[in-house]
C-alpha positions in Angstrom: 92.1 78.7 101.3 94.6 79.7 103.7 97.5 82.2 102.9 101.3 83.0 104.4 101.6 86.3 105.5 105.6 87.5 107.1 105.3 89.8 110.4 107.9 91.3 112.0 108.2 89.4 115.1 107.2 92.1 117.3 104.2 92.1 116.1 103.8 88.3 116.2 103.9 88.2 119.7 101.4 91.5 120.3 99.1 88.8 118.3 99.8 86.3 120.2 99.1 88.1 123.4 95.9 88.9 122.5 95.0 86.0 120.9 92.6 84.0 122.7 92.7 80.3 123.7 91.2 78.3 120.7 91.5 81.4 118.7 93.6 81.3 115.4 95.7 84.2 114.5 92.9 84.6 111.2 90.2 85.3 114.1 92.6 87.4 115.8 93.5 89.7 112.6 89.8 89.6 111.4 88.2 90.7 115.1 91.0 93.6 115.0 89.8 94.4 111.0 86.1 94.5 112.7 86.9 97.2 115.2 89.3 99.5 112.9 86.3 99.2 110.4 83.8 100.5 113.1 86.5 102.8 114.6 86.1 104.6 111.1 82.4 104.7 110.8 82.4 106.3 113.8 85.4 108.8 112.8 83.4 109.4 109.5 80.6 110.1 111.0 81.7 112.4 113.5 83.8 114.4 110.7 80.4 114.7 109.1 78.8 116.3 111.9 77.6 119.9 112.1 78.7 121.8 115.2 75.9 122.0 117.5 73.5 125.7 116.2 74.8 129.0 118.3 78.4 126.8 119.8 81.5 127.7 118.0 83.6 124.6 118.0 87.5 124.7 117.8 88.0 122.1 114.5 90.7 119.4 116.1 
């Protein structure tokens, strides 16, 4: 089932640029979803770190 989304048309064209040959703007929107999801993991997991035993570490 498909669904109509409105974008600002700014933002419709930085999709479009990026947007491969044969790739719909679903695959486009979906592979950007995959990398913020991993962007997080990795932010989480980072937060969740200790500082390294004996280093002080500024907190950013």
């Amino acid at each position: 089932m498909s669904k109509g989304i409105k974008l600002e048309d700014q933002v419709y064209y930085q999709l479009e640029e990026i947007r491969g040959k044969r790739e719909t703007f679903s695959h486009v929107v979906e592979r950007l979803l995959a990398v913020m999801v991993k962007a997080n993991e990795l932010i989480d997991a980072l937060v969740d770190r200790e500082p390294p035993r004996g280093e002080e570490v500024d907190h950013v």
